[in-house]
MARFIRO-328382 format. One record per residue (C-alpha): x, y, z; residue number from 1; residue in one letter. Coordinates in Angstrom, 3 decimals. Each point is the difference from the previous one (the first is absolute). Layout:
BEGIN
- X	Y	Z	NUM	A
...
//
This chain:
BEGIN
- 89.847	46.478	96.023	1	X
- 0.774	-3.263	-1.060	2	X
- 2.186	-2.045	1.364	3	X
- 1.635	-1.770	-2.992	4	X
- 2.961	-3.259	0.763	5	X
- 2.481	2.563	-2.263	6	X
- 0.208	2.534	2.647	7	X
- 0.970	-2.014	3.218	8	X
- -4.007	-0.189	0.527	9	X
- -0.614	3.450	0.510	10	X
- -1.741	2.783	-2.584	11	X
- 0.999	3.662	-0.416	12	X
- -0.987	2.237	-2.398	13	X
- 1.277	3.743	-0.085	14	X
- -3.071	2.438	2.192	15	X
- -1.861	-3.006	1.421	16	X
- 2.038	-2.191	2.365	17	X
- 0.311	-3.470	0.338	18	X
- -2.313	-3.273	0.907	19	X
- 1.486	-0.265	3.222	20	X
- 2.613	0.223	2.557	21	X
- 3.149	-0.658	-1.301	22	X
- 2.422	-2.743	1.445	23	X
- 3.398	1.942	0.652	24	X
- 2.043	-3.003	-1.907	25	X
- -1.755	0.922	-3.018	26	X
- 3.150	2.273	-0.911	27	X
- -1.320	1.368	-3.740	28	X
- -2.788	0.981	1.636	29	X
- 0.903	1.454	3.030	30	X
- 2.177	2.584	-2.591	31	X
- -3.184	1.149	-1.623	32	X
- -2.119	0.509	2.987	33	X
- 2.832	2.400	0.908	34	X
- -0.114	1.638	-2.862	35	X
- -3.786	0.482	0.295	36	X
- 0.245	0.794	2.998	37	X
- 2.816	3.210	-1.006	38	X
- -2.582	0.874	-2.737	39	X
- -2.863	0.131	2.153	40	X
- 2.074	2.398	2.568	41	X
- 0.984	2.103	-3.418	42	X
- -3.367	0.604	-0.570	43	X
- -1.149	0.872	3.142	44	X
- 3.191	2.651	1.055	45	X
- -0.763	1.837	-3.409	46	X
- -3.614	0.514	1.119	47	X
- 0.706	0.384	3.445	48	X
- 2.294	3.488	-1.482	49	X
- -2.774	0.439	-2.751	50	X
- -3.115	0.484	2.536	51	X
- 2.295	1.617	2.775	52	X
- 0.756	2.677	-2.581	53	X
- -3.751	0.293	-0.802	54	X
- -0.877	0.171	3.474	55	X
- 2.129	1.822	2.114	56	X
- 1.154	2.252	-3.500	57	X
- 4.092	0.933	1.145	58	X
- 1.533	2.464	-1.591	59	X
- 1.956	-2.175	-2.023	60	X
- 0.046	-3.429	-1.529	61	X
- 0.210	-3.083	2.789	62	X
- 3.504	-2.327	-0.783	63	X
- -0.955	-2.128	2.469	64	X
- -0.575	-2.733	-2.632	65	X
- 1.069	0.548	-3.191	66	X
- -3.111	-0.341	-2.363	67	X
- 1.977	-2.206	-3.196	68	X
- -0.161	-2.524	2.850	69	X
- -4.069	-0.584	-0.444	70	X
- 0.858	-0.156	-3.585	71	X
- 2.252	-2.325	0.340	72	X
- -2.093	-1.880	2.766	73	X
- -2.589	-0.757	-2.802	74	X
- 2.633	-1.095	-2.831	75	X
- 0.718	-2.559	2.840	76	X
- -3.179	-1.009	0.732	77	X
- -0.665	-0.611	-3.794	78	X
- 3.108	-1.660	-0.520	79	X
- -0.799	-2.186	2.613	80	X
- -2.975	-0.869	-0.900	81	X
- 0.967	-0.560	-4.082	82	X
- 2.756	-2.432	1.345	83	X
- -2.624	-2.068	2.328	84	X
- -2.782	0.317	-3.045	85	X
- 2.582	-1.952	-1.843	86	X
- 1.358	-2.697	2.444	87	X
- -3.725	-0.965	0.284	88	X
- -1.514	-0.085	-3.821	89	X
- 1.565	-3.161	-0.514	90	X
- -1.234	-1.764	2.932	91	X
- -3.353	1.705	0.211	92	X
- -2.866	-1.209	-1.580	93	X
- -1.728	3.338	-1.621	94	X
- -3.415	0.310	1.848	95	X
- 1.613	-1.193	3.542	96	X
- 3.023	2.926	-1.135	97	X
- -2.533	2.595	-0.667	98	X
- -2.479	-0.888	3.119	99	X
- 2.952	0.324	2.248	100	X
- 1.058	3.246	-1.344	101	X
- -3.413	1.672	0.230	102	X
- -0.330	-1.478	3.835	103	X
- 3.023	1.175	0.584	104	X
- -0.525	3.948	-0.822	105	X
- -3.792	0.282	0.455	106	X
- -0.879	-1.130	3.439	107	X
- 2.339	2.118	2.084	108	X
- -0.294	2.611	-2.174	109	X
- -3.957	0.530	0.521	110	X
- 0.554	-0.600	3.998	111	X
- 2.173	3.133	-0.385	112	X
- -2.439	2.184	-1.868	113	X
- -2.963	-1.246	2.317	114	X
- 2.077	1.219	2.929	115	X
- 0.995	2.926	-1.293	116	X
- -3.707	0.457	-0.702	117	X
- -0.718	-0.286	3.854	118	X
- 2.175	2.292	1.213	119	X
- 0.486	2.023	-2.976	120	X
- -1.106	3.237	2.130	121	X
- 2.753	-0.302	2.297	122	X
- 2.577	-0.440	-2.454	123	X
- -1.206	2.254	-2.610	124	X
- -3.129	2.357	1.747	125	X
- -2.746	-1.017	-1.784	126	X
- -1.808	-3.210	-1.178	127	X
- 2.076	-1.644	-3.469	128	X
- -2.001	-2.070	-1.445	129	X
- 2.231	-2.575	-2.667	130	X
- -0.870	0.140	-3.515	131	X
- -1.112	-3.253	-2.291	132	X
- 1.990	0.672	-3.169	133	X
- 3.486	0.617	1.919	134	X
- -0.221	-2.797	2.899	135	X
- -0.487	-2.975	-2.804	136	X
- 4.256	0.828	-0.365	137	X
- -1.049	0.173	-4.238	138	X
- 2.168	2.227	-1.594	139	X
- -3.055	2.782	-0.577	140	X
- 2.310	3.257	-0.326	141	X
- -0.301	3.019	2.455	142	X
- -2.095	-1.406	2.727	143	X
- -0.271	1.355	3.747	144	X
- 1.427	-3.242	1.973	145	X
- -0.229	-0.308	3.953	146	X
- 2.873	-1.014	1.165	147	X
- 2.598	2.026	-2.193	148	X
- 1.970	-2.602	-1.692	149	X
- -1.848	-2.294	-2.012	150	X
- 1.379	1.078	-2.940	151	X
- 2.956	-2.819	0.051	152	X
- -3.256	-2.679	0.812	153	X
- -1.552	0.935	-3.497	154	X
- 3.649	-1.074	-1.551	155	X
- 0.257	-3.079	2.159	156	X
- -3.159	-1.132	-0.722	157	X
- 0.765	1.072	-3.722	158	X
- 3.311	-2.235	0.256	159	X
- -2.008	-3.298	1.617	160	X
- -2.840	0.262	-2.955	161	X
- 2.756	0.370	-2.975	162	X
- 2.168	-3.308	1.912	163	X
- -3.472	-2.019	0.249	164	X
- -0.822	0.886	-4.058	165	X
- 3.823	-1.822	-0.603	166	X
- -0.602	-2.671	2.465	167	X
- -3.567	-0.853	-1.421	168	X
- 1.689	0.228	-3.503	169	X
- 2.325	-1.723	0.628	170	X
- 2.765	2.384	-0.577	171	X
- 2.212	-0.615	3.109	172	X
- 3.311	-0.743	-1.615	173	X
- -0.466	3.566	-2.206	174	X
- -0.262	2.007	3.220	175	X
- 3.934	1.268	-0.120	176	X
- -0.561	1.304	-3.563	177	X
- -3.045	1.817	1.161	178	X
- 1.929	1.496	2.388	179	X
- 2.513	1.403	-2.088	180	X
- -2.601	0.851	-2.432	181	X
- -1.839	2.118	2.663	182	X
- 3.569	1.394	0.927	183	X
- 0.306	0.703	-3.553	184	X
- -3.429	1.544	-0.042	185	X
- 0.579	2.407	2.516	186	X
- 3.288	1.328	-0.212	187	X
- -1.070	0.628	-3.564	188	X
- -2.839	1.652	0.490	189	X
- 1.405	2.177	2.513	190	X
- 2.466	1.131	-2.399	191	X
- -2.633	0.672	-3.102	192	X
- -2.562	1.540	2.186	193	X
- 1.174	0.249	3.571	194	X
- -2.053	-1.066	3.310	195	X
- -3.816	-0.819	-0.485	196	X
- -2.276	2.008	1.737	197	X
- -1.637	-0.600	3.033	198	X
- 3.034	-2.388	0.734	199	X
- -1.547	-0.509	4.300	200	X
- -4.031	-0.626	-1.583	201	X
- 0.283	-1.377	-3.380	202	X
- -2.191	-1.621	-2.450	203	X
- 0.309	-3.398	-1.257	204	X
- 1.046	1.322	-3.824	205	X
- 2.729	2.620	1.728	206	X
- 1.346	-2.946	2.898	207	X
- 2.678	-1.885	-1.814	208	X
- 2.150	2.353	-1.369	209	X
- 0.568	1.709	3.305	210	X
- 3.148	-0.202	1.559	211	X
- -1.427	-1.003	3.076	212	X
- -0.287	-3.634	-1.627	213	X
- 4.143	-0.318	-0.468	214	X
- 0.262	-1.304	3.508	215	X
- -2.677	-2.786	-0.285	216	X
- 1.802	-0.622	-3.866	217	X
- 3.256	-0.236	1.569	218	X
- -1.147	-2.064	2.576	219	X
- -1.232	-2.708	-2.456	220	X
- 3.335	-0.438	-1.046	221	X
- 1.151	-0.751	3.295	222	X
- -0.648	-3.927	0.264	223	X
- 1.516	-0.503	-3.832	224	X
- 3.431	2.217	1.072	225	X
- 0.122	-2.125	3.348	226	X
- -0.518	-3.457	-1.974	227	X
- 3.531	0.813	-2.365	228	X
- 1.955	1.748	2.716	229	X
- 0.272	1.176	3.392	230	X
- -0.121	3.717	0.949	231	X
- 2.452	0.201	2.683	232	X
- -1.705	2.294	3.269	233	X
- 3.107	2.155	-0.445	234	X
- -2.348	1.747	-2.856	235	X
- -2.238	0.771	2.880	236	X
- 2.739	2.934	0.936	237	X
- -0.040	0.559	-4.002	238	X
- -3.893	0.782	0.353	239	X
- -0.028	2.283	3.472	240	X
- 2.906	1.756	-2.059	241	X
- -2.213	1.179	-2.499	242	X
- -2.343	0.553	2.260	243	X
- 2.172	2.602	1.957	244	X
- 1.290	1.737	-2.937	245	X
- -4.135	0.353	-1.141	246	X
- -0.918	1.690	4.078	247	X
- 3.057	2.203	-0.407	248	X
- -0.717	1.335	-3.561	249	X
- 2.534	-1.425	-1.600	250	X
- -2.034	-2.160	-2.765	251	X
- -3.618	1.383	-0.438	252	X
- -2.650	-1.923	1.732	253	X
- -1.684	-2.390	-2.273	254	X
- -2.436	-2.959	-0.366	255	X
- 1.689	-2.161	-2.390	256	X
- 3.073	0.322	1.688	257	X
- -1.494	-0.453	3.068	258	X
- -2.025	-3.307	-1.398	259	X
- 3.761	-1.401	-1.514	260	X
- 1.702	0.414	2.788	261	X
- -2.771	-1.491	2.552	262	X
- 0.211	-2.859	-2.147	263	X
- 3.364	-0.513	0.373	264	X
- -0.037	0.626	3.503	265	X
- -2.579	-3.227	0.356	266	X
- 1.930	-2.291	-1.840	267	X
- 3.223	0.738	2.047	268	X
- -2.110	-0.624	3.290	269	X
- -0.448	-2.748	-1.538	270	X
- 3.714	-1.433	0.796	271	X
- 0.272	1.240	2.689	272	X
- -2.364	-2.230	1.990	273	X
- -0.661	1.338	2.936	274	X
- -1.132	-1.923	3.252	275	X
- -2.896	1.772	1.264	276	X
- 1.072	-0.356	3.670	277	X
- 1.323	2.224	2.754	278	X
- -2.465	3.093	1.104	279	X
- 0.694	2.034	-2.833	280	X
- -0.281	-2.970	-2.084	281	X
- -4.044	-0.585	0.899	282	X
- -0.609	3.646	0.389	283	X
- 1.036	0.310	-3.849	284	X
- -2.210	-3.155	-0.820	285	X
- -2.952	1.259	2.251	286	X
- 0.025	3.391	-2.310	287	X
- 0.520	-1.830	-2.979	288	X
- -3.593	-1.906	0.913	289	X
- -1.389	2.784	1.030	290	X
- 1.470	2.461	-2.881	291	X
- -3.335	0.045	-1.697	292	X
- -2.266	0.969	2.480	293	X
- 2.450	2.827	1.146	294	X
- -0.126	1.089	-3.496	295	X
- -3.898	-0.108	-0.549	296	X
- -0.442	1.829	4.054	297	X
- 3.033	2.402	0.182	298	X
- -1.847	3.303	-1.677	299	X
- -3.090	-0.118	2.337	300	X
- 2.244	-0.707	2.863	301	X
- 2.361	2.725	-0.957	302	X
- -2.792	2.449	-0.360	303	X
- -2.042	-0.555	3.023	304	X
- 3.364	0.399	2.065	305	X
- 0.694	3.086	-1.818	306	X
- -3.285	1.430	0.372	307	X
- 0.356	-0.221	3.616	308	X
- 3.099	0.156	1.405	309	X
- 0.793	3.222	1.717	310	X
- 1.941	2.318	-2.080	311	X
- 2.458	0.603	2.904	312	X
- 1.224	-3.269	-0.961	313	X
- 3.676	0.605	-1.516	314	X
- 0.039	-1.182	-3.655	315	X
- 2.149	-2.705	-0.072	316	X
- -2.091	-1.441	3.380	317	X
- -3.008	0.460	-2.284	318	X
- 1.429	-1.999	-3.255	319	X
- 1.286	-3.232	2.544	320	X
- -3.391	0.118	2.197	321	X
- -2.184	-0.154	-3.644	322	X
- 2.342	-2.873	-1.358	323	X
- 0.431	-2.034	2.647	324	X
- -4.097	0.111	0.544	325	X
- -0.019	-0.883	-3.510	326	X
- 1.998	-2.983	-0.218	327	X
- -1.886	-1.619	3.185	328	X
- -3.517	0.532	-0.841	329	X
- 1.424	-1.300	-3.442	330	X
- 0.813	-2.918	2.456	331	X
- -3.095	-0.661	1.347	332	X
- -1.600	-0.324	-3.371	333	X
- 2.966	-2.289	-1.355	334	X
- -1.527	-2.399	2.534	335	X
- -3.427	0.308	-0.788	336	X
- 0.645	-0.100	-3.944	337	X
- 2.459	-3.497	0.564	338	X
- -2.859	-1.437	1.777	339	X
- -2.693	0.678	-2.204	340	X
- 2.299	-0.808	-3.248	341	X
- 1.214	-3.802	1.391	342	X
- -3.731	-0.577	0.517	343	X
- -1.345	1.395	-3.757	344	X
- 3.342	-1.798	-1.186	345	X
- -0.961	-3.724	0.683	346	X
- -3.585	0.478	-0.779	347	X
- 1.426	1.082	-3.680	348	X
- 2.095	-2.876	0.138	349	X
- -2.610	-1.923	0.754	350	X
- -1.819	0.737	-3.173	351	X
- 0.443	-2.286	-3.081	352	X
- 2.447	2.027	-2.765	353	X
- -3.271	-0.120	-2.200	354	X
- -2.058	2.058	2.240	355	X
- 2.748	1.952	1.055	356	X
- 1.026	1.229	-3.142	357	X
- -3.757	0.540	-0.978	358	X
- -0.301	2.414	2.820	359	X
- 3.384	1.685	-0.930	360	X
- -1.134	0.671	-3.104	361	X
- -3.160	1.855	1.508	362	X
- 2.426	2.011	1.899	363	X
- 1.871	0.646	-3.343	364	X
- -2.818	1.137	-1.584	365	X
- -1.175	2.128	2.679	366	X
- 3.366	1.438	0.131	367	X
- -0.743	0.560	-4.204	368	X
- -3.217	1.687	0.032	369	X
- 1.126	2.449	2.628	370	X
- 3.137	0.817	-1.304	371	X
- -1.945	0.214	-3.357	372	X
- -2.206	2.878	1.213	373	X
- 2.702	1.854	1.493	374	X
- 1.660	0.272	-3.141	375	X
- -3.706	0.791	-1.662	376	X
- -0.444	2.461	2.479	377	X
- 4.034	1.663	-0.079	378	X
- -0.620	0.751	-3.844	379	X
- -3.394	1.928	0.560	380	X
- 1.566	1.850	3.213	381	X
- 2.981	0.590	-1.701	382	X
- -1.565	1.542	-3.546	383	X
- -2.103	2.252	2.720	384	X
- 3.420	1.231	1.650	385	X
- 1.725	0.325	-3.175	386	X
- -2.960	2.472	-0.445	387	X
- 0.286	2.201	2.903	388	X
- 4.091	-0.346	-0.549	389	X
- -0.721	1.778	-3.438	390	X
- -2.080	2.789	1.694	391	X
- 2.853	0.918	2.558	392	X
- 2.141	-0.090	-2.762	393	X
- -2.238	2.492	-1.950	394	X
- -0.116	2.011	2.598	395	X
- 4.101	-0.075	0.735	396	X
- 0.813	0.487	-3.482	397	X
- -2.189	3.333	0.342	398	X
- 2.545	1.317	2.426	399	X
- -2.172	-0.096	3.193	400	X
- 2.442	-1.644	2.087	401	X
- 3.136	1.043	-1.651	402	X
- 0.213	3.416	2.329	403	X
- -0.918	0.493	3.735	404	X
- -3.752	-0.016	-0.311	405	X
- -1.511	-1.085	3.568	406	X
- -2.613	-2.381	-0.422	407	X
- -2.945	2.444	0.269	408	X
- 1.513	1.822	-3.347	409	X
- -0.027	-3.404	-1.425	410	X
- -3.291	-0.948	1.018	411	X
- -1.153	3.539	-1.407	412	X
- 1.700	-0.946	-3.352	413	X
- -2.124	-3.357	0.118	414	X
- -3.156	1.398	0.682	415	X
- 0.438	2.791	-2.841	416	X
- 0.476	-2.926	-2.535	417	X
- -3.459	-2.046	1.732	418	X
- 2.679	-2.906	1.263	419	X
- -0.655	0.491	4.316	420	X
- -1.309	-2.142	2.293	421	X
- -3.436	1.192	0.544	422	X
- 0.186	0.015	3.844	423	X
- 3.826	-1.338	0.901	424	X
- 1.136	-0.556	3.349	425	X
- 3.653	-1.353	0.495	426	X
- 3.070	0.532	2.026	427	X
- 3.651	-1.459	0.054	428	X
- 0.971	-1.714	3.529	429	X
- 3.312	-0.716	-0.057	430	X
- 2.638	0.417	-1.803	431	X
- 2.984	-2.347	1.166	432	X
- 3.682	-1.197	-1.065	433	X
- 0.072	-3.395	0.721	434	X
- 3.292	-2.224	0.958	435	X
- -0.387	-1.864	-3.178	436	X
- 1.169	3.343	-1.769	437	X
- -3.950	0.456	-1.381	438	X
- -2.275	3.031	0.351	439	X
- -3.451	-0.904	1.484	440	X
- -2.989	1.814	-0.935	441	X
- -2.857	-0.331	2.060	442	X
- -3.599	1.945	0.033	443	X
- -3.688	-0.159	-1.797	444	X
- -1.662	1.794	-2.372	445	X
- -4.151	-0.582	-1.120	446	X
- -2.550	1.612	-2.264	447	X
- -3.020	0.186	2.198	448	X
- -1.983	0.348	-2.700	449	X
- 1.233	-2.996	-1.739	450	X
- 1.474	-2.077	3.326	451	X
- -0.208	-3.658	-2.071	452	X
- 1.867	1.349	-3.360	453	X
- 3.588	-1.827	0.280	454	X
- 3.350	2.659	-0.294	455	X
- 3.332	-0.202	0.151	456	X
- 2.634	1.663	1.803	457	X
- 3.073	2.011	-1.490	458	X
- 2.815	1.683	1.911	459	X
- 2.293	2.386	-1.763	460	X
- 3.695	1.482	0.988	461	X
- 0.004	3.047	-0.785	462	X
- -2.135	-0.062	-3.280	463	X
- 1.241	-3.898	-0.686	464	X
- -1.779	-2.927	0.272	465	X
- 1.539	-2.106	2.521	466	X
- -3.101	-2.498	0.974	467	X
- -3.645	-1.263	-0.559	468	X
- -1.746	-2.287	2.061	469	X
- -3.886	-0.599	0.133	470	X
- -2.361	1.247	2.897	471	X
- 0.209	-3.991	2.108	472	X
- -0.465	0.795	3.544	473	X
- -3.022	0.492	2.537	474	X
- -0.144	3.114	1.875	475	X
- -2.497	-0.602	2.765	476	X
- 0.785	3.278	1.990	477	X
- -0.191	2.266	-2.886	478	X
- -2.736	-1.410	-1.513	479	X
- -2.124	0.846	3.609	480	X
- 1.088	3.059	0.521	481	X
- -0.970	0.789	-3.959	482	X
- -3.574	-1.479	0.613	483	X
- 0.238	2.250	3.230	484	X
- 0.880	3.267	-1.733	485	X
- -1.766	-0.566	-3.506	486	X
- -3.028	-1.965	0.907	487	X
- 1.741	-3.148	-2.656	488	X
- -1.331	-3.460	0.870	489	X
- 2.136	-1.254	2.660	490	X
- -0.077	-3.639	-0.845	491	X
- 0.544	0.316	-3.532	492	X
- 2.961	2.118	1.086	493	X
- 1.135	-2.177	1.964	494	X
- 0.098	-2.932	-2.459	495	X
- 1.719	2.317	-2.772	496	X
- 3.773	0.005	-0.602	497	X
- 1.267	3.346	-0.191	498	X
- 3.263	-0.473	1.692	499	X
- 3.339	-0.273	-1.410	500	X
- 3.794	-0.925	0.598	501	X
- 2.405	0.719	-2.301	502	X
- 3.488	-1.042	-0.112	503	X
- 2.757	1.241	-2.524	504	X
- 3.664	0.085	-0.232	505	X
- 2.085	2.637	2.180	506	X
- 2.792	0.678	-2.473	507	X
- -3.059	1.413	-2.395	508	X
- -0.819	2.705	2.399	509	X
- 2.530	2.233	1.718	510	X
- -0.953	0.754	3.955	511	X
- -1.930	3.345	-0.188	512	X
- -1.384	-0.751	-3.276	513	X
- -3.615	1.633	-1.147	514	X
- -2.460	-3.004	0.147	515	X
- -3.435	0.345	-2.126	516	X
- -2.361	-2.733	0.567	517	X
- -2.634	-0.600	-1.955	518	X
- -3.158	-2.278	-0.173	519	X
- -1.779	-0.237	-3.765	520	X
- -2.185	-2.479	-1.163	521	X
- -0.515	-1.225	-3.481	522	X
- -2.442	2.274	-1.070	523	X
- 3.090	2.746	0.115	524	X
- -1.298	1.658	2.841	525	X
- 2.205	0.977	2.941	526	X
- 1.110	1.102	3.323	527	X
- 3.030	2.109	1.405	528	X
- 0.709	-1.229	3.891	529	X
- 1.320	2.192	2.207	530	X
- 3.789	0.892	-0.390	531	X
- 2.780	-2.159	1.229	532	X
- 3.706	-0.230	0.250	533	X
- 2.165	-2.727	-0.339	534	X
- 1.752	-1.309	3.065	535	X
//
């Protein structure tokens, strides 16, 4: 990050840490490493409970960290990091503002995925090889990312392009109204139309009226609210309030509340100027530096201890051994990203403004093109799924799924109308209630005779839809034992995605429910999996 004069000589931005160490007399921002610090710990209990569900499957949901609290761990984040995006636009110069940004997230980030490469067959069982499209952080839609949260990296890199266009335009003074223009945009679009789609991979066109942008929106407010008044740290108790009454059900969980209230929460740190010192004091700070890292290594970590701790392990053992690995390999990588980040950080400084704005407009441009062709791409996958979404709905509006017809009676019905899979192979996993109060789906489904034509996923509740998901995910062991059994090309197979998880709101389906899954493609032909039941 930069280190800009304004903030006490020391940079911040919301996911991806700070320039350096920070000296514990620097109150303002010893407060906000604290608070990135809490976020980053948010984030990483919810997913600790999240994968120790998946894993270990209990009979009931895990409370052992309530999951609004990784929502809430973002809206932090991005408030953070719209209330540091404004502090430095004024002091910045735009190609120096950019440059640091993009040095900030990438490097890391792509020391991550290339360890996660390496030992990807411990922590997952086979080989994962990381995808072009997804790992440029380009807001591309659906894409299968390695680490399992770079979804909030195609935002923040989203936010730091959209600052650098004002900066190089000269529009610094007219960032508050933007902000309360993008407020505006949101909270009315929500209303007229409701939550985009795709709200965790979006495209560039669907990104800003998301509601995941009200905490970087809010946060861009910050510095002008702080200039005309000062937000006493008793508001603090205001903002954990809230966030009580949203873990114990009182208010509903929500993004844009979340996002306001974050914001508010920063600017009363703020006051409160904190000293840094005392063990708890640099234990907070060390987090806070490191809060990035954690964030970008936590799922693997998670996973891997997971996947191999003994199941005689007691639960709540389980969840504290998985975080606490977490947060210190999260650690280790803080140092290594702080290191290489002060070096690429004075050789960008060292560049005149002309050349470094020349090559932040390359990077601006790349980031164009790429998010270009991900929307180009979105519109032609998503005319092909509106496609096979009208077959299903064909075939539901016939009545096929409106009794208690197992799937092969279904698939009988299909192949008496010519609309089967020619040689269909599928089954479902899993099907698991997870502590986020969400149904995963998990299982595969392929048309030998057609393994390379795309389809889609849909799960029904007892005759109603309730999701629909495209095929995304490699699956190595099926696709071998397939070759083994059918005499399929193993390689090909093995480079096919099949595979599918699905994810869908509890309250939609009742425990016990009949689940029919489905595959269809957009030529209207389909495929009945085996039956489930909801959990």
């Amino acid at each position: 990050m930069p280190a800009p004069e304004a903030v006490a000589g020391s940079g911040v931005a919301g996911l991806s840490g700070y320039a350096g160490p920070v000296r514990p007399s620097a109150g303002r921002i010893a407060a906000l490493q604290y608070l990135r610090a809490i976020a980053a710990l948010m984030v990483v209990g919810y997913h600790a409970s999240h994968y120790l569900a998946y894993f270990r499957k209990p009979a009931g949901p895990i409370h052992l960290w309530e999951s609004t609290l990784g929502m809430w761990g973002v809206a932090l984040f991005f408030a953070l990091s719209g209330y540091l995006m404004a502090r430095l636009a004024p002091v910045t110069p735009p190609g120096r503002f950019l440059l640091h940004r993009v040095a900030r997230i990438y490097p890391v980030y792509f020391v991550a995925i290339a360890v996660f490469f390496a030992l990807s067959p411990v922590i997952v069982g086979h080989v994962f090889t990381p995808r072009f499209l997804p790992s440029t952080l380009v807001p591309v839609g659906p894409a299968g990312y390695t680490l399992g949260v770079e979804w909030t990296l195609l935002y923040e890199l989203t936010f730091y392009v959209f600052i650098f266009l004002l900066i190089a335009g000269g529009q610094v003074r007219a960032i508050p109204g933007v902000a309360i223009g993008w407020i505006a945009l949101v909270i009315g679009w929500r209303l007229a139309f409701g939550e985009p789609a795709s709200l965790e991979m979006p495209v560039i066109y669907q990104l800003p009226a998301s509601s995941a942008n009200i905490g970087f929106a809010c946060g861009l407010l910050v510095p002008a609210v702080t200039r005309r008044l000062r937000v006493h740290p008793a508001w603090m108790l205001a903002g954990l309030g809230v966030l009580l009454l949203d873990i114990g059900g009182v208010i509903p969980a929500d993004r844009t509340i979340a996002g306001a209230v974050s914001a508010l929460m920063i600017a009363a740190a703020l006051g409160a100027q904190p000293s840094g010192g005392g063990l708890a004091g640099r234990i907070g700070i060390s987090l806070g530096d490191a809060s990035y890292a954690i964030y970008l290594v936590h799922v693997p970590v998670l996973v891997a201890v997971f996947r191999w701790l003994p199941a005689a392990v007691p639960l709540p053992a389980a969840w504290c051994v998985a975080f606490i690995a977490a947060v210190l390999v999260g650690q280790l990588f803080g140092a290594i990203d702080l290191r290489m980040y002060q070096r690429l950080k004075r050789r960008i400084d060292a560049l005149g403004e002309t050349r470094a704005l020349r090559l932040a407009w390359v990077y601006a441009g790349f980031f164009a093109v790429i998010a270009s062709w991900g929307a180009a791409t979105h519109l032609i996958d998503q005319r092909q799924s509106d496609r096979a979404a009208a077959a299903l709905g064909l075939i539901a509006s016939n009545g096929a799924l409106d009794d208690a017809a197992t799937p092969k009676a279904l698939n009988a019905r299909l192949a008496a109308a010519d609309r089967d899979f020619t040689t269909p192979h599928g089954a479902i996993d899993q099907t698991q209630r997870l502590p986020d109060d969400k149904i995963a789906v998990q299982g595969w489904a392929i048309d030998l005779a057609r393994p390379d034509v795309r389809a889609w996923i849909a799960v029904y509740c007892d005759g109603r839809q309730i999701g629909w998901a495209e095929r995304t995910r490699l699956r190595r062991a099926e696709a071998a034992q397939l070759a083994a059994e059918t005499g399929a090309d193993a390689r090909s197979l093995a480079k096919t995605r099949f595979g599918f998880t699905l994810a869908t709101q509890a309250s939609v389906c009742p425990a016990g429910a009949r689940l029919t899954v489905i595959a269809a493609d957009a030529g209207g032909r389909a495929f009945a999996l085996p039956a489930a039941t909801a959990p």
